[in-house]
Residue frames as qw, qx, qy, qz and C-alpha x, y, z in Angstrom:
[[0.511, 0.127, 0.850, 0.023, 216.89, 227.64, 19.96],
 [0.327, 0.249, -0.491, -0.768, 216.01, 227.59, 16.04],
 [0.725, 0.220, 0.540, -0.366, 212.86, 226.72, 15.21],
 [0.323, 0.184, 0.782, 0.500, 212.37, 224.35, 11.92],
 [0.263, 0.058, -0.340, -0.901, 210.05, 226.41, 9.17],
 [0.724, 0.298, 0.472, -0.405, 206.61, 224.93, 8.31],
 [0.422, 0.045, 0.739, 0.523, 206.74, 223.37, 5.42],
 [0.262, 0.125, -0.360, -0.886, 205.38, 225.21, 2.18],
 [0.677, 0.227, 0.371, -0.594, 201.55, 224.76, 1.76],
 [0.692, 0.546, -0.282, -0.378, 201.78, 223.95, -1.91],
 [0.149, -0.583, 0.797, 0.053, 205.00, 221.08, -1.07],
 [0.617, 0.017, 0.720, -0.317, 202.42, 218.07, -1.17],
 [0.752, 0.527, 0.347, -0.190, 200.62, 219.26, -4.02],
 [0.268, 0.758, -0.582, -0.121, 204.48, 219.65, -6.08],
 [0.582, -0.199, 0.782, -0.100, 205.39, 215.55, -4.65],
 [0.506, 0.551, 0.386, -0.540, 202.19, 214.85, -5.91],
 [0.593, 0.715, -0.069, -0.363, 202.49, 216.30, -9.36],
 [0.272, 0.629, -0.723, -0.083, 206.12, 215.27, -10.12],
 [0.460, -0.074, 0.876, -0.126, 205.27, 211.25, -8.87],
 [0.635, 0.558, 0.492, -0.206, 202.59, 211.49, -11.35],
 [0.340, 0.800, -0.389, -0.306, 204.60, 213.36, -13.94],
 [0.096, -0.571, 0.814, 0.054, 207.25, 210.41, -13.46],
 [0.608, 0.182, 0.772, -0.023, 204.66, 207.50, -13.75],
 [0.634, 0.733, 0.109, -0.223, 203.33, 208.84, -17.21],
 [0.153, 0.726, -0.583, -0.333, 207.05, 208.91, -18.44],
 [0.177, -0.275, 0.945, -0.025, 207.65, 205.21, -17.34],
 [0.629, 0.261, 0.706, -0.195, 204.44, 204.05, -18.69],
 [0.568, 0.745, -0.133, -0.323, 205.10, 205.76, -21.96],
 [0.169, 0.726, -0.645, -0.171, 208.23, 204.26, -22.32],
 [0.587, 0.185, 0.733, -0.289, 206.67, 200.91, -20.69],
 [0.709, 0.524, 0.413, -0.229, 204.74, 201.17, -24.32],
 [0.231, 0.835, -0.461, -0.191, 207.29, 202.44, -26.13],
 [0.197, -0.489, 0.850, 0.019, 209.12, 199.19, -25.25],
 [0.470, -0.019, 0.882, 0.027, 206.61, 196.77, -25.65],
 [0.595, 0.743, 0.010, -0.306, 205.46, 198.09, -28.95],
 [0.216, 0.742, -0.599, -0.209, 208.77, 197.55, -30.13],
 [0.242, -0.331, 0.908, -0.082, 208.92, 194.23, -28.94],
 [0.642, 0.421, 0.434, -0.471, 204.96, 193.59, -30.14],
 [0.472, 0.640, -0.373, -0.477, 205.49, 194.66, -34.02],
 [0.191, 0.314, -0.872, -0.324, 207.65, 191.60, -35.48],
 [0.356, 0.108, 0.919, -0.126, 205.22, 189.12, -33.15],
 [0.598, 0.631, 0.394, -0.299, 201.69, 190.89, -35.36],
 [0.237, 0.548, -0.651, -0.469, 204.06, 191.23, -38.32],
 [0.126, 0.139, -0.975, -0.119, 203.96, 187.17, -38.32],
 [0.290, 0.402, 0.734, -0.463, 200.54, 186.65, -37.01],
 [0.287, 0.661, -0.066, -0.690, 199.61, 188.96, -39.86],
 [0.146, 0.598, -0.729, -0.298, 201.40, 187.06, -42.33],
 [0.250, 0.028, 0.966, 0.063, 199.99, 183.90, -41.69],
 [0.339, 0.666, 0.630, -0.209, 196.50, 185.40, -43.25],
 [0.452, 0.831, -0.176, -0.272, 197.60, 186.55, -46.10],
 [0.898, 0.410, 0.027, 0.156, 199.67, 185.48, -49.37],
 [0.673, -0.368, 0.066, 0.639, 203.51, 185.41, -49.25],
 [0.336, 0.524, 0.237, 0.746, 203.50, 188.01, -51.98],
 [0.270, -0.892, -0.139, -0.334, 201.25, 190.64, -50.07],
 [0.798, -0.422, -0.082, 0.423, 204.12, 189.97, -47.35],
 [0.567, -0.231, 0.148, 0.777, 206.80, 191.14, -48.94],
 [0.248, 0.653, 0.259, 0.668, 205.35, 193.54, -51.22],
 [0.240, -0.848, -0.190, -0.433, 204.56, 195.56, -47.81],
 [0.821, -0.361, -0.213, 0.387, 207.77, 195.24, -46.22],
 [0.501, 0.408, -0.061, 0.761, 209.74, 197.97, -47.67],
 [0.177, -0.404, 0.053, -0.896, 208.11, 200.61, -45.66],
 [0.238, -0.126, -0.754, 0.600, 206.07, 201.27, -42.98],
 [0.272, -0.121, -0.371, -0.879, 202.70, 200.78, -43.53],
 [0.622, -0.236, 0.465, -0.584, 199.29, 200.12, -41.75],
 [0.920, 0.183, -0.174, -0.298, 199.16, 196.94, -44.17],
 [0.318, 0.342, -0.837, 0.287, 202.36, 195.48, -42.69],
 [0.196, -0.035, 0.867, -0.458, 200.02, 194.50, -39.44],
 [0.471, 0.427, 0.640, -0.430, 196.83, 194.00, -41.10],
 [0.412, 0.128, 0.811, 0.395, 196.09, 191.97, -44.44],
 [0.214, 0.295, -0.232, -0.902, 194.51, 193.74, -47.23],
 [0.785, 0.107, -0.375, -0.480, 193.19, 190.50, -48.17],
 [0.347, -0.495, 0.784, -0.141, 192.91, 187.84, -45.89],
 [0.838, 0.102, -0.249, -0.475, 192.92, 183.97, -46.19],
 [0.686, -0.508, 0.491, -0.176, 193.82, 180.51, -44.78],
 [0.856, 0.391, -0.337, -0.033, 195.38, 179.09, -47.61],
 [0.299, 0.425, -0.749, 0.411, 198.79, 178.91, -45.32],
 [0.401, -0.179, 0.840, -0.317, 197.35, 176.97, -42.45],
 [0.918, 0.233, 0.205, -0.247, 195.41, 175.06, -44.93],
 [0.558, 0.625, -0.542, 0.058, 198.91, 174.63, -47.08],
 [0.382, -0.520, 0.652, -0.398, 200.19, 173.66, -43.05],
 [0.728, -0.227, 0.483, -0.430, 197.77, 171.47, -42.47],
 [0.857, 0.480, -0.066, -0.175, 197.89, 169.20, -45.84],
 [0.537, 0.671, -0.460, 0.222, 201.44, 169.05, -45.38],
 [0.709, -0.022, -0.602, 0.367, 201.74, 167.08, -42.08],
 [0.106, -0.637, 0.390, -0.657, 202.08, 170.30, -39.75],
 [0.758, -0.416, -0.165, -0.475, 199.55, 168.58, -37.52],
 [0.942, -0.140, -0.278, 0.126, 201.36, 165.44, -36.81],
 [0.624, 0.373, -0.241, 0.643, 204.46, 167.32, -36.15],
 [0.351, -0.482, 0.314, -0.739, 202.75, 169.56, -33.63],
 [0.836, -0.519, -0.016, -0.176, 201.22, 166.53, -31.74],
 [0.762, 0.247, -0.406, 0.440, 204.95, 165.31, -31.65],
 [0.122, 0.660, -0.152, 0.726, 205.51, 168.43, -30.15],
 [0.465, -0.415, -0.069, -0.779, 203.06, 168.08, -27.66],
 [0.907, -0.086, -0.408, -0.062, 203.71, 164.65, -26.66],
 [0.638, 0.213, -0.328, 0.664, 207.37, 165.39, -25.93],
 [0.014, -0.427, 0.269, -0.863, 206.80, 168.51, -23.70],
 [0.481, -0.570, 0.211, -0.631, 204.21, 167.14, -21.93],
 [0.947, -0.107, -0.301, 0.042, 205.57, 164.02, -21.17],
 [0.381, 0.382, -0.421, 0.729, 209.00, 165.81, -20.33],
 [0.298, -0.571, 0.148, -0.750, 206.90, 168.21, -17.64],
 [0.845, -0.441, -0.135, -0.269, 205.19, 165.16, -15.75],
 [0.941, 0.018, -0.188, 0.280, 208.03, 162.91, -15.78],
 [0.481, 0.472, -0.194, 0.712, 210.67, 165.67, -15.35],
 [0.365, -0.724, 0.213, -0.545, 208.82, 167.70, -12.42],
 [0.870, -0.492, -0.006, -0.027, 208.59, 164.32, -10.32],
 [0.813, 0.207, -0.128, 0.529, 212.13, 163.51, -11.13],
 [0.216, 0.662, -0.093, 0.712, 213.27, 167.34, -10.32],
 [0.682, -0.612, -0.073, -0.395, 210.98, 167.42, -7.36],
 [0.925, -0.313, -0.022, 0.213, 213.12, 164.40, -5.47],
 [0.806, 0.113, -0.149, 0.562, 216.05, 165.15, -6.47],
 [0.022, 0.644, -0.016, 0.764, 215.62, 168.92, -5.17],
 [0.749, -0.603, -0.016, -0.275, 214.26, 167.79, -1.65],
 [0.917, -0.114, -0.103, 0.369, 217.43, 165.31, -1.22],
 [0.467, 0.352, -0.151, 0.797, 219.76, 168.65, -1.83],
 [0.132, -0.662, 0.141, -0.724, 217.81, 170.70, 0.23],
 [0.707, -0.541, 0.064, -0.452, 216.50, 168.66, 3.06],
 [0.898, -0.419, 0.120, 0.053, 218.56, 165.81, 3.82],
 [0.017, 0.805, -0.592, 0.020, 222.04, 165.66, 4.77],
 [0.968, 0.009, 0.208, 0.144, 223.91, 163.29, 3.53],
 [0.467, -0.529, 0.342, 0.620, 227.65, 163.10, 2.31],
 [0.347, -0.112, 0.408, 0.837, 228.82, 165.08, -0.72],
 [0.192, 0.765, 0.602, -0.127, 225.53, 166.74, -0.90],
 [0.325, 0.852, -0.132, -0.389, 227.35, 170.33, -2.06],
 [0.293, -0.350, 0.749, 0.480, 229.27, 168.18, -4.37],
 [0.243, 0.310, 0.906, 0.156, 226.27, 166.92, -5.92],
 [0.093, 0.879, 0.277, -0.378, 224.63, 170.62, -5.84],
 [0.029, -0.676, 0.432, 0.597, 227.96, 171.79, -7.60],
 [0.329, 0.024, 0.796, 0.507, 227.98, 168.99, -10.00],
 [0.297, 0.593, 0.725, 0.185, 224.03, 170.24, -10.96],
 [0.312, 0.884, -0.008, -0.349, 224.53, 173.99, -11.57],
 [0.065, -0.253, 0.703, 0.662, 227.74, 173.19, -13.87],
 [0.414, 0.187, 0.859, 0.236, 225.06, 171.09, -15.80],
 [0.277, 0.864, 0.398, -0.138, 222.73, 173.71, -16.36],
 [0.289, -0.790, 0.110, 0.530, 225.90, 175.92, -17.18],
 [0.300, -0.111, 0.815, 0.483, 226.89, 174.14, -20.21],
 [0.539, 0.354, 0.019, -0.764, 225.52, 174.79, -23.07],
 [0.888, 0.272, 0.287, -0.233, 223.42, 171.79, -24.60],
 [0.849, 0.521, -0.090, -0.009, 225.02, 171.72, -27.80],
 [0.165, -0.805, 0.554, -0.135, 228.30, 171.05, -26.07],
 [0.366, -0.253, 0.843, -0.304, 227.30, 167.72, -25.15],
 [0.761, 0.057, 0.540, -0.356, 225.24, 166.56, -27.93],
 [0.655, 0.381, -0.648, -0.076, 226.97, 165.05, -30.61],
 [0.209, 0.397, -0.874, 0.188, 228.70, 163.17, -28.22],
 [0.412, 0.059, 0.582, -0.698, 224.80, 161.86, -26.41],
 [0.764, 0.313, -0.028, -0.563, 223.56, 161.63, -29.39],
 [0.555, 0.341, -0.758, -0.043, 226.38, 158.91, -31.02],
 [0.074, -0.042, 0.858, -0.507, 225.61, 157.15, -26.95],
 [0.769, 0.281, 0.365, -0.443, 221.75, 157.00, -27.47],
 [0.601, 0.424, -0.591, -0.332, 223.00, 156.01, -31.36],
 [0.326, 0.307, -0.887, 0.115, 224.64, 152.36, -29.37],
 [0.345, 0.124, 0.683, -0.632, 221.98, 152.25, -27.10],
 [0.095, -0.384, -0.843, -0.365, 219.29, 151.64, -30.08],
 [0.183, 0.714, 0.383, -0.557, 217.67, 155.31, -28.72],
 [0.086, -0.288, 0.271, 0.915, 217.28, 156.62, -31.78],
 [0.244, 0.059, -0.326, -0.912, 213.99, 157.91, -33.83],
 [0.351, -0.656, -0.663, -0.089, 211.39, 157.18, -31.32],
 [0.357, -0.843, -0.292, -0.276, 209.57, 159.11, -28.77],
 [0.679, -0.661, -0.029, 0.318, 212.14, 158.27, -25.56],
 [0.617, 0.353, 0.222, 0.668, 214.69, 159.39, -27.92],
 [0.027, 0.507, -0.116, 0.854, 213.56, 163.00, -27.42],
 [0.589, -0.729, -0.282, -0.206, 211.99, 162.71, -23.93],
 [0.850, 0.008, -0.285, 0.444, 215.18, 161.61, -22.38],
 [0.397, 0.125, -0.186, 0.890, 217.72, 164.31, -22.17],
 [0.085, -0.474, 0.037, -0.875, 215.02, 166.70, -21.19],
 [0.765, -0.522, -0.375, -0.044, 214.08, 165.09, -17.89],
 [0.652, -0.523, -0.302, 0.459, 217.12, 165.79, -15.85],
 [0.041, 0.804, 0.072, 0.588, 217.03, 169.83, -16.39],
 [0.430, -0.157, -0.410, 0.789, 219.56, 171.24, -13.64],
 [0.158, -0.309, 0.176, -0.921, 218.19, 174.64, -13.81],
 [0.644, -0.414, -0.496, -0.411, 214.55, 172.69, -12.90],
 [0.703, -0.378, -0.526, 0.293, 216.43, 171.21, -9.53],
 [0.460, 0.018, -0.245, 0.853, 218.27, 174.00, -8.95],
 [0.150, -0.372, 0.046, -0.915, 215.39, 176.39, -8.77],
 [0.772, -0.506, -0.375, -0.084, 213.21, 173.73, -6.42],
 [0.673, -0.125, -0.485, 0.545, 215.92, 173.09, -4.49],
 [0.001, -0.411, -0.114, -0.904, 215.63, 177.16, -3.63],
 [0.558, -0.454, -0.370, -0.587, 212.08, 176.94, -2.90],
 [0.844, -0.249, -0.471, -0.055, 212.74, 173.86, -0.58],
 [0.357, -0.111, -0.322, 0.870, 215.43, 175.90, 1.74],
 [0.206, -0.411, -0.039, -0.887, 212.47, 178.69, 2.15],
 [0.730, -0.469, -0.263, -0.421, 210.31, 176.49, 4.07],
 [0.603, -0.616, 0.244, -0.444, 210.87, 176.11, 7.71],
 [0.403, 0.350, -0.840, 0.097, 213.27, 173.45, 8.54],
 [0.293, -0.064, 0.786, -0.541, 211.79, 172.56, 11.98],
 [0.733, 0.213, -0.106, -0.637, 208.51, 171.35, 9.83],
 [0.741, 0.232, -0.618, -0.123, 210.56, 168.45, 8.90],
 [0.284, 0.297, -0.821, 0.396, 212.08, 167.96, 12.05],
 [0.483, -0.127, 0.384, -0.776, 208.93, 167.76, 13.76],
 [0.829, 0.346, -0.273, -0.343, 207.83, 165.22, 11.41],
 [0.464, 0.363, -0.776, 0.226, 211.39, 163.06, 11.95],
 [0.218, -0.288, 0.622, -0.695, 210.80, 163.62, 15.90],
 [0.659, 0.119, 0.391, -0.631, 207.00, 162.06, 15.35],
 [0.525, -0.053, 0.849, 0.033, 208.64, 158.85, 13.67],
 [0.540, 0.808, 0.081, -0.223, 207.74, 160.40, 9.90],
 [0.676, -0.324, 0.301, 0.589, 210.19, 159.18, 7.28],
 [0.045, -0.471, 0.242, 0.847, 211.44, 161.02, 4.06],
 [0.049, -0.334, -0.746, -0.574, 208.87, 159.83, 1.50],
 [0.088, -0.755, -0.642, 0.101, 206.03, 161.14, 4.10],
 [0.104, -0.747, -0.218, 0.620, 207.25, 164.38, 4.70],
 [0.006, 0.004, 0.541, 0.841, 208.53, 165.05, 0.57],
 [0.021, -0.324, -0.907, -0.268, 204.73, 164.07, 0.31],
 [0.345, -0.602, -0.720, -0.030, 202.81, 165.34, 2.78],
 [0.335, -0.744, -0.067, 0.574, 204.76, 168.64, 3.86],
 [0.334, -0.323, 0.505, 0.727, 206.95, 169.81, 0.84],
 [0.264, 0.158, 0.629, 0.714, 204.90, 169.26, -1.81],
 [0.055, -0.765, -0.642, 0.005, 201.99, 171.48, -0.82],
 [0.069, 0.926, 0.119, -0.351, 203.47, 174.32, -0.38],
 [0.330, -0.310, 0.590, 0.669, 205.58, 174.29, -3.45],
 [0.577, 0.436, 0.690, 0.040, 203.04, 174.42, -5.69],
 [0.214, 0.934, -0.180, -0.223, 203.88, 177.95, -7.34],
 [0.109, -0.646, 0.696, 0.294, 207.86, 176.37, -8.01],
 [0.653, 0.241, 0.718, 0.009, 206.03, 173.01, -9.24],
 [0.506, 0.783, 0.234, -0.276, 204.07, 175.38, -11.74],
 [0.167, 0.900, -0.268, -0.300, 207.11, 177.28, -12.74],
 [0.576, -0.404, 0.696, 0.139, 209.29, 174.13, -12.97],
 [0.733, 0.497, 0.456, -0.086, 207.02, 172.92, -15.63],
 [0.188, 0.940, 0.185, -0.216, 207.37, 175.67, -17.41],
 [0.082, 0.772, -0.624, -0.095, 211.05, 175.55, -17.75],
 [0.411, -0.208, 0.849, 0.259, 210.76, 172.07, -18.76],
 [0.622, 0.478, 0.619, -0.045, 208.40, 172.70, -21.15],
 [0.149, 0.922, -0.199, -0.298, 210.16, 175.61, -22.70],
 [0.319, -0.584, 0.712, 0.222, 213.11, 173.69, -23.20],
 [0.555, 0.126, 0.811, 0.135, 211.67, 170.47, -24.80],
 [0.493, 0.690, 0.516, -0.123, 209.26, 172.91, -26.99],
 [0.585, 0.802, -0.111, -0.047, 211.80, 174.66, -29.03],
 [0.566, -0.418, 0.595, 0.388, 214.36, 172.21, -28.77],
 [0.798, 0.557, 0.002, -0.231, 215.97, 171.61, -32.58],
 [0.119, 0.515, -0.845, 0.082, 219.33, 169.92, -32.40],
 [0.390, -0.198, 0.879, -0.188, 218.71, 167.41, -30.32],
 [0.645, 0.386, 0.578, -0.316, 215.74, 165.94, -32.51],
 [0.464, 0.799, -0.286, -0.255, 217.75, 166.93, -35.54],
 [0.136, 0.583, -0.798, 0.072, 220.62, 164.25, -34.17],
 [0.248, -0.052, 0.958, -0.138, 218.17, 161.26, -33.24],
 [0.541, 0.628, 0.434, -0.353, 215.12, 161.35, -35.56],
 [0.174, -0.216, 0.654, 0.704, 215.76, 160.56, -39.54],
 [0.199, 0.518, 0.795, 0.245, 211.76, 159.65, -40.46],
 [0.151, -0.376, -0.151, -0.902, 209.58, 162.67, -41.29],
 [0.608, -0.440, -0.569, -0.335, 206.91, 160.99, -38.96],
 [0.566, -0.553, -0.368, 0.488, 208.73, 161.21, -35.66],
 [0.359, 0.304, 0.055, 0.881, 209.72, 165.39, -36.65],
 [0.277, -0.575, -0.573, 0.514, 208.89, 167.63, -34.05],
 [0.431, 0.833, 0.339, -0.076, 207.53, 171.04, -35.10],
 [0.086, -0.874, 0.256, 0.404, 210.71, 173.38, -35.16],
 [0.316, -0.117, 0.788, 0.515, 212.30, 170.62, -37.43],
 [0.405, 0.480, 0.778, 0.000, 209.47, 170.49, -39.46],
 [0.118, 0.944, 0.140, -0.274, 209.62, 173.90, -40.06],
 [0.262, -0.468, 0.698, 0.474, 213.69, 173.82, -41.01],
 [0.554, 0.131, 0.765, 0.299, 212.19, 171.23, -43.67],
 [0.458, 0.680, 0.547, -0.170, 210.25, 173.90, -45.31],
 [0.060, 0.889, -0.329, -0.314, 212.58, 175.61, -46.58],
 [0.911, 0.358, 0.197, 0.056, 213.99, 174.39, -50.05],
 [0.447, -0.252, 0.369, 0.775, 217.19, 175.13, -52.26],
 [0.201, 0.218, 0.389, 0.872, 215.34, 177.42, -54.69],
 [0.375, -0.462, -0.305, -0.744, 211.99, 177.89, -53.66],
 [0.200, 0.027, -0.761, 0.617, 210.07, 178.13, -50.32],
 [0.253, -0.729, -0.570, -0.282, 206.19, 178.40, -48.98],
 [0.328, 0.221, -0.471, 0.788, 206.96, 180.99, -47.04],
 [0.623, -0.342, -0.037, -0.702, 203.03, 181.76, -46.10],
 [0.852, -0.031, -0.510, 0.110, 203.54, 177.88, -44.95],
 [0.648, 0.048, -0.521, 0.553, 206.17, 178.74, -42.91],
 [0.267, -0.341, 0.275, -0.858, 204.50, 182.00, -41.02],
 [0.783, -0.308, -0.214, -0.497, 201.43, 180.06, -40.38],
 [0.834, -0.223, -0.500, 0.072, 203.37, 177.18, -38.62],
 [0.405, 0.133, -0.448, 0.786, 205.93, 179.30, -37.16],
 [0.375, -0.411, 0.035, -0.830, 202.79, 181.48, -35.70],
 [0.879, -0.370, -0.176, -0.242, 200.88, 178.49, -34.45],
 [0.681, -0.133, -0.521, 0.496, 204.39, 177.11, -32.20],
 [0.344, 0.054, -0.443, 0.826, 204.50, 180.28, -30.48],
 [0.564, -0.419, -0.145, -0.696, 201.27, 181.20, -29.98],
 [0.811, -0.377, -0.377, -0.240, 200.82, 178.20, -27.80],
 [0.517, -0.164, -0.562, 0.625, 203.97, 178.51, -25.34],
 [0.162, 0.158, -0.187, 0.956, 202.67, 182.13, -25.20],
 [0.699, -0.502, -0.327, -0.390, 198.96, 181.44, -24.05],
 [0.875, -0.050, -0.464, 0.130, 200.55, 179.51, -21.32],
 [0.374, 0.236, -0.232, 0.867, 202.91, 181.90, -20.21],
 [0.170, -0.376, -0.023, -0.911, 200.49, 184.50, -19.70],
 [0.735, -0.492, -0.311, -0.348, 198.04, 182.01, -17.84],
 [0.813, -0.321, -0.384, 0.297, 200.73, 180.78, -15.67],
 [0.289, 0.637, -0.361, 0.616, 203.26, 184.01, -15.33],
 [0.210, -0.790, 0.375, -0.437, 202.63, 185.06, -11.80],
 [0.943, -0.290, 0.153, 0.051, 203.50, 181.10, -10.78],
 [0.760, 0.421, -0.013, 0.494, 206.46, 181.64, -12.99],
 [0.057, -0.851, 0.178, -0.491, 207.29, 184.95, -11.56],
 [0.461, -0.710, 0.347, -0.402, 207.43, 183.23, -7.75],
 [0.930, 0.111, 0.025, 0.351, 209.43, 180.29, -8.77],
 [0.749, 0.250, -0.122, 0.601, 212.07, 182.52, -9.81],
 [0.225, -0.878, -0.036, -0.422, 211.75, 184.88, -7.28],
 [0.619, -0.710, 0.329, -0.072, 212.80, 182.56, -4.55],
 [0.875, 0.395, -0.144, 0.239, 215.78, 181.17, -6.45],
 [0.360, 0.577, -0.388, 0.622, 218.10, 183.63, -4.36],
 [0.590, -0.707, 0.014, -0.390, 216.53, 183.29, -1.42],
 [0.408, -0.824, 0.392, -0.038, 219.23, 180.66, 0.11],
 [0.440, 0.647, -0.608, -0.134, 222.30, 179.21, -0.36]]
């Protein structure tokens, strides 16, 4: 009979070294990555605090004054502000969060009805909402936009709310959620003479609140740098949501271009605050998207 060896004293402390050797690589490269991915965002953040000239004069090269003004000032979000930005950002702001309320409930139901009750051509009606998300937008909006045109939607508010209320991916990633929880929950409920508005209510939507979060999130993304669609039903400057607003700033010969950092800085600063407060709800939304079919 052969005995197995002992194992080498030193074997742990060699694991050990090379696990640690192997995190330091992946966090270097971890920084390596999001440095690369950082630069353009303080390039533009820079840029809004300082004069378009200093911009470009410190572009050619790689220098410590590309991320940090030599001379700062707020003439570009004061140029912004004088120039309407404002009004265009509450547009902004209106439209996304009106989309989110109106769009979760709307998502919400119509995700419970695919997952929870059976009813006839339910995976017809599942298939019919991932194509929708599958298509891409601008497929479908000339022809939406000349339909809101005959309807008399055109360059108000509902105008852009509309189309971003019935957001397939939105149902499609409830619906997900709503196949994770426990089926017998409902039937217990049915059994005890509970119909389907109590239990969406009173079962479902409590523990969904992570896929609620994330739901938003992917209806507010959408509405907040939409620019077609508000480019094809909006002709006043007053109804211009920010990303159009921004398109406007830009002339045929000449351009504010310190203007146009500052505003572009201030739209993406604010989905990205957001993000970062909400991520790990965002994370477990789209976690359980595969969970079942």
């Amino acid at each position: 009979m052969t005995r197995t060896p002992p194992p080498h004293p030193g074997a742990p402390y060699v694991a050990r070294k090379r696990g640690r050797t192997g995190r330091v690589v992946l966090t270097a490269v971890a920084l390596v990555v999001a440095l690369a991915f950082l630069l353009p965002v303080l390039w533009l953040l820079a840029s809004t605090f300082r004069s378009s000239t200093e911009t470009f004069a410190n572009s050619s090269s790689v220098n410590w004054h590309m991320l940090w003004p030599a001379h700062w000032t707020l003439e570009n979000l004061h140029s912004a502000i004088d120039n309407g930005f404002l009004r265009n950002l509450a547009n902004s702001v209106i439209v996304a969060a009106v989309t989110v309320l109106l769009g979760i409930v709307i998502s919400a139901m119509a995700a419970f009805a695919l997952a929870v009750v059976d009813f006839p051509g339910r995976k017809i009606v599942f298939g019919m909402v991932v194509l929708s998300f599958l298509v891409p937008f601008e497929a479908i909006a000339i022809p939406l936009a000349h339909t809101f045109s005959d309807w008399g939607l055109t360059n108000n508010m509902p105008a852009l709310i509309l189309p971003g209320l019935g957001n397939g991916l939105a149902i499609f990633t409830l619906r997900q959620f709503f196949l994770g929880i426990p089926s017998e929950l409902a039937e217990a409920a049915r059994v005890d003479g509970a119909g389907w508005p109590r239990i969406f209510l009173r079962i479902y939507l409590p523990l969904t609140r992570p896929a609620l979060i994330g739901t938003g999130l992917i209806l507010f993304l959408f509405q907040w740098q939409a620019y077609l669609w508000p480019v094809l039903v909006t002709t006043s400057d007053g109804n211009d949501v920010a990303p159009v607003a921004i398109a406007k700033t830009f002339a045929a010969f000449s351009s504010d271009y310190g203007r146009v950092f500052a505003e572009t800085a201030v739209l993406a600063v604010i989905p990205a605050v957001i993000l970062l407060g909400l991520q790990r709800y965002f994370v477990a939304s789209v976690a359980t998207t595969g969970s079942k079919n």
